[in-house]
C-alpha positions as CSV (number, residue, x, y, z in Angstrom):
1,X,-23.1,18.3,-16.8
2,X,-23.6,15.6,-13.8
3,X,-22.4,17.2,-10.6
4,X,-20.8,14.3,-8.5
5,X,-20.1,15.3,-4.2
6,X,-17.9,13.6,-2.2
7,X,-17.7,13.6,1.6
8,X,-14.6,12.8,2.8
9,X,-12.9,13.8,0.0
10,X,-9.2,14.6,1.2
11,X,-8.4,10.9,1.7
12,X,-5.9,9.6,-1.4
13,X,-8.4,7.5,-2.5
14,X,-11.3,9.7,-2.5
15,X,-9.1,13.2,-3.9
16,X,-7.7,10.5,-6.7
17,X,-11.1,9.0,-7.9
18,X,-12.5,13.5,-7.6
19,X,-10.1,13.9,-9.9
20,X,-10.5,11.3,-12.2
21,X,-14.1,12.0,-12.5
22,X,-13.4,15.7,-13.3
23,X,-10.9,14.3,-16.1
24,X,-13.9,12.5,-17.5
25,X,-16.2,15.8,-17.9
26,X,-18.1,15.7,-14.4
27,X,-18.7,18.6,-12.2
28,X,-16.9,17.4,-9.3
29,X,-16.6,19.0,-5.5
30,X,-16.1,17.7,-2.0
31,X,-16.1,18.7,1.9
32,X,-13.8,17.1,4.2
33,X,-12.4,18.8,7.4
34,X,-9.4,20.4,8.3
35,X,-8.3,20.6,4.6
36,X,-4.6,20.7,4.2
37,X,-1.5,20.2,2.0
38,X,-0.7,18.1,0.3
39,X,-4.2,17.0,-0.5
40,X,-5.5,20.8,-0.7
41,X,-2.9,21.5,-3.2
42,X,-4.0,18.2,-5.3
43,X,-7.3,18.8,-5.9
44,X,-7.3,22.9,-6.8
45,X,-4.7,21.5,-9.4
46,X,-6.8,19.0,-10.2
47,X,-10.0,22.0,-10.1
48,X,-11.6,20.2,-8.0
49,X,-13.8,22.7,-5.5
50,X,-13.7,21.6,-1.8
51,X,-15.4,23.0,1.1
52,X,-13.4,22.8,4.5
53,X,-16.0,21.9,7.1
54,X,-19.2,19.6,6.9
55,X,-22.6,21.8,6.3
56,X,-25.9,20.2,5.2
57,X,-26.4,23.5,3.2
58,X,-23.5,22.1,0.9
59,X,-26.0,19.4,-0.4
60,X,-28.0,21.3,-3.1
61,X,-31.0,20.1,-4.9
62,X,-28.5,20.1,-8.4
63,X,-26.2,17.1,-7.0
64,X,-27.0,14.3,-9.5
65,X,-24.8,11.4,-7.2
66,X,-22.8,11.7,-3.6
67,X,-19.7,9.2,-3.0
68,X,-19.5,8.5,0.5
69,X,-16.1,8.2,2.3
70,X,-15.4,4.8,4.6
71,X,-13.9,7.3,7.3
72,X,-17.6,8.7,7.2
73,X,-20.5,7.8,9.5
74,X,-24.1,8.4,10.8
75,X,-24.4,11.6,12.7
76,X,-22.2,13.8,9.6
77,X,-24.6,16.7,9.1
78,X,-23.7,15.9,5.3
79,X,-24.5,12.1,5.4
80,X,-27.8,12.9,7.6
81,X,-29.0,15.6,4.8
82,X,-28.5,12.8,2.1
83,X,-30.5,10.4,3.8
84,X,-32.8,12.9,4.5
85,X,-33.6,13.8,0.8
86,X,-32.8,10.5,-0.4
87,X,-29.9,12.1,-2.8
88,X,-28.1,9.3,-5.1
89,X,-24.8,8.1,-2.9
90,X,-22.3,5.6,-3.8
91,X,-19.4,3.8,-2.2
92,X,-16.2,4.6,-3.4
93,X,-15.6,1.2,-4.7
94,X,-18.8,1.2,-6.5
95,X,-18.4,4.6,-7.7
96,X,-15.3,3.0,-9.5
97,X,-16.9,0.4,-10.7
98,X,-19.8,2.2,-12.3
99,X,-17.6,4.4,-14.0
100,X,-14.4,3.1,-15.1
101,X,-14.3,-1.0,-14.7
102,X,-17.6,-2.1,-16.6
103,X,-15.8,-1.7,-20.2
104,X,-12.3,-2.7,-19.2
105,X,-9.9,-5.7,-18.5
106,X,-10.0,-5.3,-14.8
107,X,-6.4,-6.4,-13.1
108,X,-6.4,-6.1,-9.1
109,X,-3.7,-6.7,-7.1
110,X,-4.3,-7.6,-3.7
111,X,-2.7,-9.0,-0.5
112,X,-1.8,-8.0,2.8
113,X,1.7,-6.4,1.7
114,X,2.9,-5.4,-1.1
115,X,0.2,-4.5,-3.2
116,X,1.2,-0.7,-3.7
117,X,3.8,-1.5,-5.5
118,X,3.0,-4.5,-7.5
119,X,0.0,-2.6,-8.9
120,X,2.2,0.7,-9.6
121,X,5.4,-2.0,-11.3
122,X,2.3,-4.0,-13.2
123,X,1.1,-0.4,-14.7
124,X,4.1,0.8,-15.9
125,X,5.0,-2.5,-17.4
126,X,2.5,-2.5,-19.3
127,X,2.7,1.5,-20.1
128,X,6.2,0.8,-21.3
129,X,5.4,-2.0,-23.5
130,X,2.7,0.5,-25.3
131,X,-0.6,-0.9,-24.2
132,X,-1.5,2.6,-22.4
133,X,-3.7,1.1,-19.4
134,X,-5.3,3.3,-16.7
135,X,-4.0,2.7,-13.0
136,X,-5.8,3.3,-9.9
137,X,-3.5,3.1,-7.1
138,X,-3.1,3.9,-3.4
139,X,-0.1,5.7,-3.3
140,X,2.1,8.0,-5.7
141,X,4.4,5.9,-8.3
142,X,7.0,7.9,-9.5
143,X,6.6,6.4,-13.2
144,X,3.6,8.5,-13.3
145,X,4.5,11.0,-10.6
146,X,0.7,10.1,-9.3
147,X,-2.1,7.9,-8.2
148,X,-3.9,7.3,-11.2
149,X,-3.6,7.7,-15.3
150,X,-6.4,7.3,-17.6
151,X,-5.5,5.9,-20.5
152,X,-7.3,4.0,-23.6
153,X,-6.0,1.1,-23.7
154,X,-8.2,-2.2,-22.3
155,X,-6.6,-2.6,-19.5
156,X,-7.4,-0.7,-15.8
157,X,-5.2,-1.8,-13.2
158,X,-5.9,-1.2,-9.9
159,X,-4.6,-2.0,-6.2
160,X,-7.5,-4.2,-4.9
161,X,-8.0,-2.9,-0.7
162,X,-9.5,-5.6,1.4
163,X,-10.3,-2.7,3.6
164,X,-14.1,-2.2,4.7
165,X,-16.2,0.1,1.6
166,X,-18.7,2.2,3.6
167,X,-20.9,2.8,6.8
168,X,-23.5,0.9,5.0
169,X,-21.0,-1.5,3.3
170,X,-18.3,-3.2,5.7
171,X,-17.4,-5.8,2.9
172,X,-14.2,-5.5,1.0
173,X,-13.3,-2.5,-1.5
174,X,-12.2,-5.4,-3.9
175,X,-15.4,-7.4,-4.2
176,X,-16.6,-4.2,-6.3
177,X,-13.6,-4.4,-8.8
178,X,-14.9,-7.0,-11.4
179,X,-12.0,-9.0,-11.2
180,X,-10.4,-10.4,-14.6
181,X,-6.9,-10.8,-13.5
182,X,-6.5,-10.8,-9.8
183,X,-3.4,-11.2,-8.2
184,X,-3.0,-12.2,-4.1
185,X,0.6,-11.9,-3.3
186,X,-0.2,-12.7,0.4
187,X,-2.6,-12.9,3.4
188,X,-1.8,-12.5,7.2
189,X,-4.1,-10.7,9.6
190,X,-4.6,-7.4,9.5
191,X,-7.4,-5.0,10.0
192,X,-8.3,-5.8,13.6
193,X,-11.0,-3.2,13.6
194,X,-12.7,-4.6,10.2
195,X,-12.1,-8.3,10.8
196,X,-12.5,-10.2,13.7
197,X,-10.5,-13.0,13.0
198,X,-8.7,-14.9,10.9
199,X,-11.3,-16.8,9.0
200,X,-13.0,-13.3,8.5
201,X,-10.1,-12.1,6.3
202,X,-10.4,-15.8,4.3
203,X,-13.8,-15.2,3.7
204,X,-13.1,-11.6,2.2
205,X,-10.9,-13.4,-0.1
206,X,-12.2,-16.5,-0.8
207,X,-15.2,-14.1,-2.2
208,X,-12.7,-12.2,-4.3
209,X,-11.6,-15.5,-5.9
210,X,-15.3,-16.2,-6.6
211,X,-15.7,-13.4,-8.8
212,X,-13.0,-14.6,-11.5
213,X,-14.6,-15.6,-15.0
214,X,-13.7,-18.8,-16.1
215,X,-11.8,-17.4,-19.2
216,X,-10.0,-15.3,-16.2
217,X,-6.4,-15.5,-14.6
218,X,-5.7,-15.7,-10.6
219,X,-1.7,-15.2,-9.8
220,X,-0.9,-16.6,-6.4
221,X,2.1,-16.0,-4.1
222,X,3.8,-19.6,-4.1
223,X,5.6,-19.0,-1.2
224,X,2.3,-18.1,1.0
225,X,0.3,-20.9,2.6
226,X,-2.8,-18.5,3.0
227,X,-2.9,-17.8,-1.1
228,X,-1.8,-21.0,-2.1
229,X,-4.7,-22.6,-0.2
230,X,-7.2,-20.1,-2.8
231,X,-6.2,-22.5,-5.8
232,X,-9.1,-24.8,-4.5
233,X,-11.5,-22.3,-4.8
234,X,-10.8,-21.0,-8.2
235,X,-13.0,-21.7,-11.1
236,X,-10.3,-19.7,-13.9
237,X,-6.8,-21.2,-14.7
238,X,-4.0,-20.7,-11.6
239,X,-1.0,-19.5,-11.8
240,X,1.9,-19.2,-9.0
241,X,5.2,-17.0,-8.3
242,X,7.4,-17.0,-5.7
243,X,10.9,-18.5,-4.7
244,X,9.5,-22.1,-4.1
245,X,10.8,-24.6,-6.2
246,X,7.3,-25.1,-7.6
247,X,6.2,-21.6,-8.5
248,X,5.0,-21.0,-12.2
249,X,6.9,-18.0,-11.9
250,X,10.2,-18.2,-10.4
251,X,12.9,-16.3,-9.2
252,X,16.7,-17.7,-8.4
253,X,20.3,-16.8,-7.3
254,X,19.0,-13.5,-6.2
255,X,22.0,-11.1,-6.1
256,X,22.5,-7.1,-5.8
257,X,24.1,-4.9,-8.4
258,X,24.6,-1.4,-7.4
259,X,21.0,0.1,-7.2
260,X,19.2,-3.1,-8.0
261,X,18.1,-6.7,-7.2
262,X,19.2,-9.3,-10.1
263,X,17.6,-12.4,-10.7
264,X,17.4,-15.4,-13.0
265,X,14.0,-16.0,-14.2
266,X,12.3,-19.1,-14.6
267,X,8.7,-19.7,-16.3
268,X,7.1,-23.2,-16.2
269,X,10.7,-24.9,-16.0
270,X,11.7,-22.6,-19.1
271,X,14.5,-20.1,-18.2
272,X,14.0,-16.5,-19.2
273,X,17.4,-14.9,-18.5
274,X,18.1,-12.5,-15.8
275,X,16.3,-9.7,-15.1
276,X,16.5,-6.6,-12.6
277,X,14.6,-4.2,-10.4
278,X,15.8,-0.9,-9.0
279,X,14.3,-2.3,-5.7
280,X,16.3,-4.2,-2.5
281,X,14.7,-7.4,-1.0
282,X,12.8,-10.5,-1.4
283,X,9.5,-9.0,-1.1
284,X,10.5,-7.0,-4.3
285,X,11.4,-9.5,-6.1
286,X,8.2,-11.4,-5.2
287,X,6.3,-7.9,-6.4
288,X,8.1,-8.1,-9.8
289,X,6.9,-11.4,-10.4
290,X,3.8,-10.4,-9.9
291,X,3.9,-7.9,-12.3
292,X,6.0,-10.0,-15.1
293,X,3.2,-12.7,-14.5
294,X,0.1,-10.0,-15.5
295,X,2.3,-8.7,-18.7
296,X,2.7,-12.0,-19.6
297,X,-0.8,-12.6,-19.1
298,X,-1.4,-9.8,-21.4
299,X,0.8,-10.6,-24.0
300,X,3.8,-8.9,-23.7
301,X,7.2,-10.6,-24.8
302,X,10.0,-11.2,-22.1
303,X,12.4,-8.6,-23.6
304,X,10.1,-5.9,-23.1
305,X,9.1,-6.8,-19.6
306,X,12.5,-7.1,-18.9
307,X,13.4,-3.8,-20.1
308,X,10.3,-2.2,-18.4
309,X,11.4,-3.6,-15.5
310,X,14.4,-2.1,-14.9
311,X,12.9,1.4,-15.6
312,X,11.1,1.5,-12.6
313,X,11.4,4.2,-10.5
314,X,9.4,3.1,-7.1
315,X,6.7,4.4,-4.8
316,X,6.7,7.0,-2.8
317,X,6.8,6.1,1.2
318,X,8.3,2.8,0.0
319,X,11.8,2.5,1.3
320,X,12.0,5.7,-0.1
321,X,15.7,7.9,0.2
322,X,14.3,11.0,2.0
323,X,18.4,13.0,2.2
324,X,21.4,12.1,3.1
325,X,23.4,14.3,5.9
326,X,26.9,14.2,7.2
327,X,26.8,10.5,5.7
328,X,23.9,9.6,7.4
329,X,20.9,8.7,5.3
330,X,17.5,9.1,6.1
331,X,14.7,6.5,4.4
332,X,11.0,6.7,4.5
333,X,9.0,3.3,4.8
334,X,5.2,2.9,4.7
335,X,5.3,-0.8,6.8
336,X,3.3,-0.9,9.6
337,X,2.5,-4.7,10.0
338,X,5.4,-7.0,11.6
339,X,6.1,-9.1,8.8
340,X,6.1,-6.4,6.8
341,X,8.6,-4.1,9.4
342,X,10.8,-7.4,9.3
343,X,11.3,-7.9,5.5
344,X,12.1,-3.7,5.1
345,X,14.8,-4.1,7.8
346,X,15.6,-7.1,6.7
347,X,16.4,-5.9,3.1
348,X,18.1,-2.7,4.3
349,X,20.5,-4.6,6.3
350,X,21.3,-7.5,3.8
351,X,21.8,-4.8,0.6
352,X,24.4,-3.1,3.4
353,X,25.6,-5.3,5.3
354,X,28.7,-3.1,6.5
355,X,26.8,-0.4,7.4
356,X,24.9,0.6,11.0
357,X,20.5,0.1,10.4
358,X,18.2,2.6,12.9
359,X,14.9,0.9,13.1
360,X,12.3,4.0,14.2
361,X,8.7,2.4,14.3
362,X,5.8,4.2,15.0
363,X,2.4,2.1,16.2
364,X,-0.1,4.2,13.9
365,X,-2.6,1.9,12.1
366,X,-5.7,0.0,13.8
367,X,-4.1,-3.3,14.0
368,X,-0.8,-1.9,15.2
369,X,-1.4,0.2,18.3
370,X,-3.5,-3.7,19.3
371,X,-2.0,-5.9,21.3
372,X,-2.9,-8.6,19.4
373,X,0.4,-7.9,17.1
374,X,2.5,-7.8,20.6
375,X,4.0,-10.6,20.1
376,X,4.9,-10.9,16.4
377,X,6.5,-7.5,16.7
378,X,8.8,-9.0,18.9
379,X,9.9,-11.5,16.7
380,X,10.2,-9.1,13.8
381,X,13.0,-6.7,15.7
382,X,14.5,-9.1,17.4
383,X,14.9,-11.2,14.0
384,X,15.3,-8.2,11.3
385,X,19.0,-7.3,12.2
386,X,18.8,-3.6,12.9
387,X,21.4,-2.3,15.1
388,X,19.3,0.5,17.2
389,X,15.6,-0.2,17.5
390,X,13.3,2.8,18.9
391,X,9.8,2.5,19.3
392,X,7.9,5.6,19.3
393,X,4.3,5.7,21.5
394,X,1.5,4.2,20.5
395,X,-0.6,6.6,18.2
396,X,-4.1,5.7,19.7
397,X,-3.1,6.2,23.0
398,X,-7.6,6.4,24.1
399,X,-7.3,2.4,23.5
400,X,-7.9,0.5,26.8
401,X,-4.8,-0.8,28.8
402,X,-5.7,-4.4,28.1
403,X,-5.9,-3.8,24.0
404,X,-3.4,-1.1,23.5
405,X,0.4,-2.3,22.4
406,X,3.0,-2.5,25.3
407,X,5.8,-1.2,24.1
408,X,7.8,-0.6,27.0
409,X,7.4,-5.2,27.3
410,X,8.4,-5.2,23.6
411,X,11.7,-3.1,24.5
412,X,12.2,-5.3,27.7
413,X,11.9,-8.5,26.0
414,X,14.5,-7.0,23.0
415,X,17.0,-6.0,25.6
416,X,17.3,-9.4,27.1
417,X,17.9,-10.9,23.9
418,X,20.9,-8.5,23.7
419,X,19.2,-5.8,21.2
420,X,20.0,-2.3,20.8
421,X,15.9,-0.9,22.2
422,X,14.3,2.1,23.5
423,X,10.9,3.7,23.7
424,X,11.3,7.2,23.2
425,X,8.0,8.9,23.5
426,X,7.7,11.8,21.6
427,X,9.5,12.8,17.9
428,X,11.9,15.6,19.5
429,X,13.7,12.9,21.2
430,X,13.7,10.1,18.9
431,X,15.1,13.3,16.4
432,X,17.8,14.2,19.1
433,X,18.9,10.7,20.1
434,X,19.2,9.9,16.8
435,X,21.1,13.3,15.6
436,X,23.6,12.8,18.6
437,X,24.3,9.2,18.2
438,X,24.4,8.5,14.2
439,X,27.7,8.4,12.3
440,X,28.6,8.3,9.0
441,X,27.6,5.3,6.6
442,X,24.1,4.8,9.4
443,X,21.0,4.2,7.6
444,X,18.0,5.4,9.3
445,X,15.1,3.8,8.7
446,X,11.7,4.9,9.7
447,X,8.3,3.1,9.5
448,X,4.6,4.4,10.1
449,X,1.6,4.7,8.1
450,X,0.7,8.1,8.9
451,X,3.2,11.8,8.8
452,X,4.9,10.6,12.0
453,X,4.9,14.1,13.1
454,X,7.2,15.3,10.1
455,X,10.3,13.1,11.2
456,X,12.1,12.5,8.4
457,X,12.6,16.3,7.6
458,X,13.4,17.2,11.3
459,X,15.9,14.5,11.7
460,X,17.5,15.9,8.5
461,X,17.6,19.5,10.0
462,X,19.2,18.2,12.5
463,X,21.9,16.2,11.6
464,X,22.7,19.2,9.2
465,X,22.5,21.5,12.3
């Protein structure tokens, strides 16, 4: 039996692709450090051994292949002993790709936002409809209560990370995914610490495009200038979703219905009928398209989609409901990138319109804590509609004064436009302020990409207390 080591292996990505391997017969273990729940509890119920601490002792002579975390670099006593003895070592992406994508229909969602879900709503359309795909994705969809699902069907679809692969590999995860169908909802910078600029991001996709057979599919976000732009440099057939007029896919007279976001459907001028998703917003609706767009690509009638559709039950961290306290209720978002902070807000407030929106954002990612997203964070408040806006410090508080977010400007600026803004610096208070000033029929909503110092179930505590 191959024995397969990770380092770096409580990340999602890495514990989900350990586990997979394990279900496929290899002997799998890891090291990270500092291994904790929930990720400790994953992989010893996935039997997956994992040492807490890096030792180069824990590289033995009977490793047949080592998968090497992105958060991983030169000077890891692990890495170095690798090197040394000139062990077998992968990316993560690669390992992937040499193990699960050769001898499958490879679908990859990608785009800045969004791509969680459309990859989790594109699985289970197509697990609904009978085709039994395998998923790889980068958070937990509650149709599978999971990251990942082997099945045996053709199909593997998998959420395609422009994110950099490895120390020795800063290209995108996605470039390893042998595209077939390839979806790209939407590009805006992101990633400051991966890609300089703008036309560094293009390039990472206009690459991804490049890898489409000519019998492939690429699925575009109509209404994003960025993707739409991609159609020139596509050598398979285009398609296009969106609300513009001139989307392949199209959605209309958006509407919500209890739990759910109605639309009428329109494909290639032909109208489908209305369908639904148990999910608020536009951005949702643009995910479904997505999603309805691959099943159709893959042959699966309307009716089913439709039905599949509306059996969706979400992603984790994505405008999920975390309780609900003396009528006040408490939601857990994953956004962390302005446009994406403004279209959660945004969707919250138009789905209630009646009803007070908290906005609690916490600077965590890269690109975030940057200045260079100063301004459009700005806009995004002061444009979403929430009622009372806090901003919680910036997380990487070591960055320079001349890179680091100003938060305290942002809050300025917002209160002489006449918004509700405060920077509240640690969790306690934002959980205090919030417990003492909330009423019945609020909706708190709180964004960051990381635990956020376990908010959500303080701020439930109490309000109950």
């Amino acid at each position: 039996m191959k024995r397969v080591h990770f380092i770096g292996v409580c990340g999602t990505a890495m514990a989900t692709l350990a586990a997979m391997l394990k279900q496929r017969g290899f002997d799998v273990q890891g090291s990270d450090h500092g291994v904790y729940p929930p990720m400790s509890d994953f992989l010893a119920r996935e039997q997956v051994r994992v040492f807490d601490g890096y030792r180069a002792e824990q590289i033995t002579g009977d490793i047949d292949t080592v998968v090497v975390g992105n958060a991983i670099s030169r000077g890891n006593v692990e890495l170095e002993a690798v090197l040394d003895r000139k062990v077998r070592y992968l990316s993560l992406p690669e390992a992937i790709r040499e193990h699960f994508l050769w001898d499958r229909r490879s679908i990859v969602l990608a785009g800045t936002h969004g791509k969680t879900t459309m990859t989790s709503l594109t699985a289970w359309l197509l697990t609904s409809a009978g085709t039994d795909p395998s998923l790889l994705v980068g958070g937990i969809a509650n149709n599978f209560d999971g990251s990942y699902r082997l099945g045996s069907g053709r199909d593997f679809v998998i959420e395609g990370d422009e994110y950099d692969s490895a120390f020795f590999d800063k290209t995108a995860k996605f470039l390893k995914y042998l595209p077939d169908i390839a979806v790209i909802g939407n590009i805006e910078y992101d990633h400051a610490d991966i890609y300089p600029d703008m036309e560094s991001l293009r390039t990472a996709f206009r690459r991804f495009v490049n890898l489409i057979p000519q019998n492939g599919r690429l699925i575009l976000g109509a209404d994003c200038p960025e993707a739409s732009r991609l159609i020139g440099v596509a050598r398979s057939p285009v398609e296009t979703f969106g609300l513009a007029p001139n989307a392949n896919w199209r959605a209309g007279e958006l509407a919500t219905a209890g739990d759910y976001t109605r639309f009428e459907l329109t494909h290639d001028s032909e109208p489908l009928g209305h369908f639904e998703v148990p999910l608020y917003g536009q951005h949702n609706v643009r995910n479904a398209l997505a999603a309805l767009a691959v099943g159709h690509a893959v042959g699966i009638a309307p009716d089913t989609l439709r039905k599949g559709l509306r059996e969706f039950q979400g992603v984790r961290r994505r405008l999920e409901k975390r309780g609900e306290v003396r009528g006040v209720s408490v939601y857990d978002d994953f956004a962390h990138h302005p446009t994406a902070i403004f279209e959660t807000i945004r969707a919250v407030k138009t789905t209630h319109p009646d009803r007070r929106v908290w906005a609690v954002f916490e600077p965590r990612s890269a690109t975030s804590c940057r200045k260079v997203f100063q301004d459009d964070f700005l806009r995004a408040f002061q444009d979403s509609g929430a009622d009372e806006i806090i901003l919680a410090s910036v997380f990487r508080a070591s960055l320079p004064d001349d890179e680091r977010l100003d938060v305290e400007a942002i809050v300025n600026s917002l209160h002489q436009r006449g918004r509700n803004a405060r920077h509240l610096p640690d969790v306690a208070t934002i959980v205090n302020v919030i417990a003492e000033g909330a009423r019945e029929g609020d909706l708190v909503l709180i964004m960051s990409n990381g635990g956020f110092d376990g908010i959500h179930d303080k701020l439930l505590k109490a309000l109950a207390d």
